[in-house]
Phi, psi and omega in degrees: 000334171316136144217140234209087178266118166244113190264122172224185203263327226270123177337123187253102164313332200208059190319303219287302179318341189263282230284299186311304168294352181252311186297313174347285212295317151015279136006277196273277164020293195239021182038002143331105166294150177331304213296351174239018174257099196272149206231160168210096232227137170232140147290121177203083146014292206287040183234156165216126169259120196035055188088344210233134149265011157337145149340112168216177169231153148247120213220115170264120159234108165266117165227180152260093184083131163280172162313122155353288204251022182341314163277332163298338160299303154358285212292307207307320203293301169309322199307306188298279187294002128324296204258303200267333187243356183065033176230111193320156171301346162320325222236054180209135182252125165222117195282141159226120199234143210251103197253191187251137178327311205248064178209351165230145200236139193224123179081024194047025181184150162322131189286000000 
């Protein structure tokens, strides 16, 4: 039910590898098994963060109920895409939307 959309500027080269290390961090983050966290990364050229096309990220995150502790998920977050993509925690935006069971659907059915 975790979902993790990662938007950036930046060429993304080795996709599996970036996916695989965001569901992991994910994961661990948010005490969430693997098996239900889905991750996604898009390239999209077309961004400026305060003006600048530096390096930046965007991060959409969906669950049913967030982490506690939302700033320390932040840092894991940034942490991750710091380490796999180079773009300071400056250049990185991050949405968290806390959604409702019966607006998500899995399995042919609602949570």
């Amino acid at each position: 039910m975790p979902y993790l959309h990662i938007t950036t500027n930046q060429t993304l080269t080795d996709t599996k590898t970036l996916l695989s290390t965001a569901s992991k961090a994910v994961s661990s983050a948010t005490g969430k098994a693997e098996t239900y966290v889905m991750v996604n990364a898009s390239h999209n050229p077309n961004m400026l963060m305060g003006g600048s096309d530096a390096p930046l990220a965007f991060l959409d995150y969906r669950a049913l109920g967030l982490p506690n502790d939302r700033s320390a998920f932040s840092d894991a977050l940034c942490q991750l895409i710091t380490e796999t993509l180079s773009i300071p925690g400056d250049r990185i935006y991050i949405s968290m939307t806390d959604s409702e069971r019966q607006n998500w659907g899995w399995n042919h059915q609602t949570f």
